[in-house]
C-alpha positions, 0 to 999 in steps of 0.5 A: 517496526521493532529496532526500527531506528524510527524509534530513536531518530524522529524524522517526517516522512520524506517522499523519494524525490525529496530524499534523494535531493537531500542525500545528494547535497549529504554526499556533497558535503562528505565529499569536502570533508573526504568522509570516503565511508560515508559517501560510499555508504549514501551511496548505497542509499542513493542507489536504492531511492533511485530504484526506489524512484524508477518503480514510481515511475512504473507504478504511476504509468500502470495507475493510468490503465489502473481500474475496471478494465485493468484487468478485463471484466474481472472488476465486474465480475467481481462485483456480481460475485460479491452480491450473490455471496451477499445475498447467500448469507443474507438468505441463511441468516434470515432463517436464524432470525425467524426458525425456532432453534429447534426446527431442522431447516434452523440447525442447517442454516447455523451448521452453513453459517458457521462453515461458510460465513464463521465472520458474516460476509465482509471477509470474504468479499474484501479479500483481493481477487484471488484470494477470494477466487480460491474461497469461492472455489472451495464454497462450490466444492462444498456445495456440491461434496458434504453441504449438498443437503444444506444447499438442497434444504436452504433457499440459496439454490438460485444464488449458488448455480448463479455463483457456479456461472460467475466464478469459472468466467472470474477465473478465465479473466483473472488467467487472461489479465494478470496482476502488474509485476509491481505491487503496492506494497512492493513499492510502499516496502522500497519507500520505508526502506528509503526512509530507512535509510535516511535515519541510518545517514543521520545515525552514522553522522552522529555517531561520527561527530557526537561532541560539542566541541566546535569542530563537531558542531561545524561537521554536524551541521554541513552533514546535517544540515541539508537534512534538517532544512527539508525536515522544516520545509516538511513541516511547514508544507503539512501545516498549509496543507492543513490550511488548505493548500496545495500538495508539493514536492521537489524535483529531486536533481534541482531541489526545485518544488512542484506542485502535485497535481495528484492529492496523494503524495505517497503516488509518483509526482506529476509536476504542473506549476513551479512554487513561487520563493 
């Protein structure tokens, strides 16, 4: 992101629990060295990751729920939709490939594809669920206002009164279950806040003790120091998950390190066997 402190303090990504960990052991030690601005502004950090926190928890709780039926029949439904679209375009762009450009049914079909499919077929069947219920509605809208003719002349007529069964029951299911409260990219957004704020911590540390004089070095590694350590930890857990091995993360009021039963770090932890020294 542009003037993202990203672009000047290179850090590995932190996983919440590990931030707010890391932080706490900061705060400690500004604590000691009664940086009362400092901790006032972890603080704040702190805060955040720990809402930050609470929303894994609710997203890893839904993620159980999560799928077919997570929302009725609307995935099923969905799919069948996504074939007749399919099989609509499918039969439009075949005529392309066999008509003469100058035979009448060819100029339909090219006029329907550019209306309908102006980028083939994959934009419309990977939009989510209500995006792609708003352009399936203005598709039978269309079909039925100023492209009556093409549907009539096109052989798509099976397909389109099959799109004009599936489309309303879409809409009833997606009314009946609607989305979690909390979305993806609401908690993907809270965690690179998260990190964030973590560069912005290392950022006011060094701009407090910038010199090299010892008593800035000392400061700078009290302050420091508990972030670096779980930096290198980040580090070597990636080089042996290239290698191999399990996914970990940390108990975030312990520092104790859990293997992730789930191989997605980015999705709350589920803690199973403690990490052996």
């Amino acid at each position: 992101m542009a003037g993202s402190l990203q672009n000047w303090i290179v850090l590995l990504i932190f996983t919440t629990a590990r931030r707010l960990y890391t932080l706490a052991q900061v705060k400690r030690a500004a604590v000691a060295m009664g940086l009362t601005d400092l901790v006032t502004f972890i603080d704040e950090c702190l805060a955040e990751d720990e809402e930050t926190f609470n929303k894994e928890a609710i997203w890893a709780s839904a993620r159980k729920t999560r799928g077919a039926q997570s929302r009725g029949r609307a995935a099923e439904i969905d799919i069948a939709n996504d074939r007749v679209i399919s099989a609509i375009f499918s039969a439009v762009n075949d005529l392309t490939k066999t008509l003469k450009p100058t035979h009448p049914v060819y100029v339909l079909a090219q006029e329907f594809l550019l209306h309908f499919y102006p980028d083939g077929v994959s934009p419309i069947i990977r939009q989510n669920y209500e995006e792609q219920l708003v352009t399936m509605e203005r598709m039978l809208r269309d079909f039925d206002g100023s492209y009556a003719e093409h549907v009539q002349k096109l052989p798509i007529g099976l397909h389109v009164e099959q799109l004009k069964v599936q489309v309303p029951e879409f809409r009833a299911e997606l009314e009946a279950h609607p989305p979690a409260t909390l979305t993806f990219d609401e908690l993907s957004a809270a965690r690179d806040r998260g990190q964030e704020n973590l560069r912005a911590v290392v950022a006011r540390i060094v701009g407090l003790y910038f010199r090299n004089t010892p008593e800035h070095l000392e400061a700078r590694q009290n302050l420091l120091g508990p972030i670096r350590r779980q930096n290198d930890r980040l580090a070597a857990l990636r080089r042996a998950r290239r290698a191999g091995s399990t996914n970990i993360d940390i108990n975030p009021t312990t520092g104790e390190e859990f293997v992730v039963a789930d191989s997605d770090l980015n999705d709350a932890v589920e803690t199973v066997l403690p990490v052996e020294a």
